[in-house]
C-alpha positions, 0 to 999 in steps of 0.5 A: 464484522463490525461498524465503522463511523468517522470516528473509528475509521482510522482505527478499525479500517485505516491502521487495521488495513496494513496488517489484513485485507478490510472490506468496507462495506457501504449499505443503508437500512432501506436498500433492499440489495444490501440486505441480501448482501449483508448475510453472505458478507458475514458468512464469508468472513466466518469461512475465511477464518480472519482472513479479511476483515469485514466493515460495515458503514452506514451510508445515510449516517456517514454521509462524509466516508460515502463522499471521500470513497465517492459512493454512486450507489448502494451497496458498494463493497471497497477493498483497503490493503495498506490504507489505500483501497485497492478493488471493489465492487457495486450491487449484490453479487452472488456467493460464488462471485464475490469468493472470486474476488476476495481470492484475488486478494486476500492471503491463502489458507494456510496450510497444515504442517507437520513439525520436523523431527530435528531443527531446520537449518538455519537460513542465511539472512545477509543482503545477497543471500537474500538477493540470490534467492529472490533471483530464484525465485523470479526465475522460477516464475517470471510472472509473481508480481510480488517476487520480481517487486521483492528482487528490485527492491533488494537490487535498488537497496544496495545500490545495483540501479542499473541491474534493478532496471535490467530486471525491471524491464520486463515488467515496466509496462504494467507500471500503470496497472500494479501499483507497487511496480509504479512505485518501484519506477518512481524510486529509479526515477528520484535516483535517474533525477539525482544523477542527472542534477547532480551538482550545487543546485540539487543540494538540501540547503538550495531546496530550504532556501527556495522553500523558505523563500516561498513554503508554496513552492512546491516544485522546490519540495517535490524535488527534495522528496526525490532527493531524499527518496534516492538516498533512503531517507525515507521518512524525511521524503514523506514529510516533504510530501506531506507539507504539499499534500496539506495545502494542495491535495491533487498538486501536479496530477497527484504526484505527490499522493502518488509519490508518497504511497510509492514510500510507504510500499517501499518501506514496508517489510515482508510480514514475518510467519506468526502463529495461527490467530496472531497479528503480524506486528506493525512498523509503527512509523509506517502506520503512523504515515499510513493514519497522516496521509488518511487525515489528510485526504479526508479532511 
């Protein structure tokens, strides 16, 4: 456990957030639920053994995250995963309730294993071999959100757009309660939108020349984001992106927020298998992102 303030934030939340599952949670000296809280706060962490982290911040003194979180009351526990919250919940709860909701999603236990006697066979790595088990794996259980995410991901990389809407149909309508599924929507969307226009006007050098005419135009930018999203040029998107989230944070109902976090889960990579008590090591670009968009939200 420890103590966040504005000047770690980024830090010990924001950064950390993208390799293990922070819980911040909001309390004050005074309040009298958050003592309660606090202790079985601190003992879950030890029993989940790494597993999430915990984060204390002092409401009264931080007053400015209380604000960009928007607090109502206290205490209040957010979840971050890969910078962004993703669940919380307000008052004391009981023990039990909150191992409930740390399960839903933190990683599993790992489970002891014995070493094989001889080498295992060395896995197969080339772009279909891991589309075939991807398949495989979504055929085994239709309803693992992260398994069909993990398959039209591998489908749209290769260019199979229309076999990635095909296994997407059956999971389109909760593109509005699973996040990385709405991110997989609005990459097939950049791509449906490339299609569709293209022609001379959809081209990089017609977007700079309205972009140049007018750095507030930002139909012109969200459009060469999309452009650039469709053909994989991921970092390049997200810079456009940024130039609209600087100047106008909730531009078109949040489009490009939400575009932007649809990138960054696009971008990020399965985390490899490490040893007990190591960290997975970070995409360094993608934190990098991660930290920008963070500034930008919060300033």
């Amino acid at each position: 456990m420890i103590d966040a303030t504005t000047a770690n934030f980024e830090d010990e939340v924001v950064a950390a957030s993208a390799t293990i599952p922070v819980l911040i949670d909001f309390w004050a000296p005074w309040c009298g639920p958050c003592k309660s809280l606090g202790p079985i706060l601190e003992k879950l962490e030890a029993a989940y053994a790494g597993r999430f982290k915990l984060v204390k911040i002092d409401s009264d003194q931080e007053q400015q995250l209380g604000e960009a979180f928007g607090i109502r009351s206290i205490p209040t526990c957010i979840l971050m995963m890969n910078g962004q919250p993703v669940d919380g919940f307000t008052g004391a709860l009981p023990e039990g309730k909150i191992r409930e909701f740390l399960d839903k999603h933190v990683p599993p236990a790992a489970e002891e294993t014995s070493e094989p006697d001889e080498a295992a066979e060395e896995v197969d790595t080339s772009p279909e071999a891991v589309l075939a088990r991807q398949k495989h794996a979504v055929a085994a259980d239709p309803a693992d959100e992260n398994a069909r995410f993990d398959y039209v991901k591998q489908l749209l990389t290769l260019g199979r757009e229309d076999d990635a809407k095909v296994a997407f149909a059956p999971v389109i309508a909760q593109t509005l309660m699973v996040r990385r599924f709405d991110s997989l929507k609005r990459w097939m969307d950049a791509i449906d939108f490339v299609a569709m226009s293209s022609d001379e006007s959809t081209t990089t050098a017609v977007f700079d020349a309205k972009i140049t005419a007018n750095k507030r135009d930002f139909e012109a930018r969200f459009d060469k984001a999309r452009w650039l999203m469709a053909g994989q040029r991921w970092t390049e998107a997200l810079d456009e992106l940024l130039e609209i989230l600087m100047r106008d944070k909730s531009w078109s109902e949040d489009a490009a927020r939400k575009t932007y976090i649809a990138i960054l889960d696009i971008m990020e990579a399965p985390k490899p298998k490490v040893a007990d008590g190591q960290i997975p090591p970070e995409d360094a670009a993608l934190a990098s992102y991660r930290r920008r968009l963070s500034s930008v939200i919060l300033s």
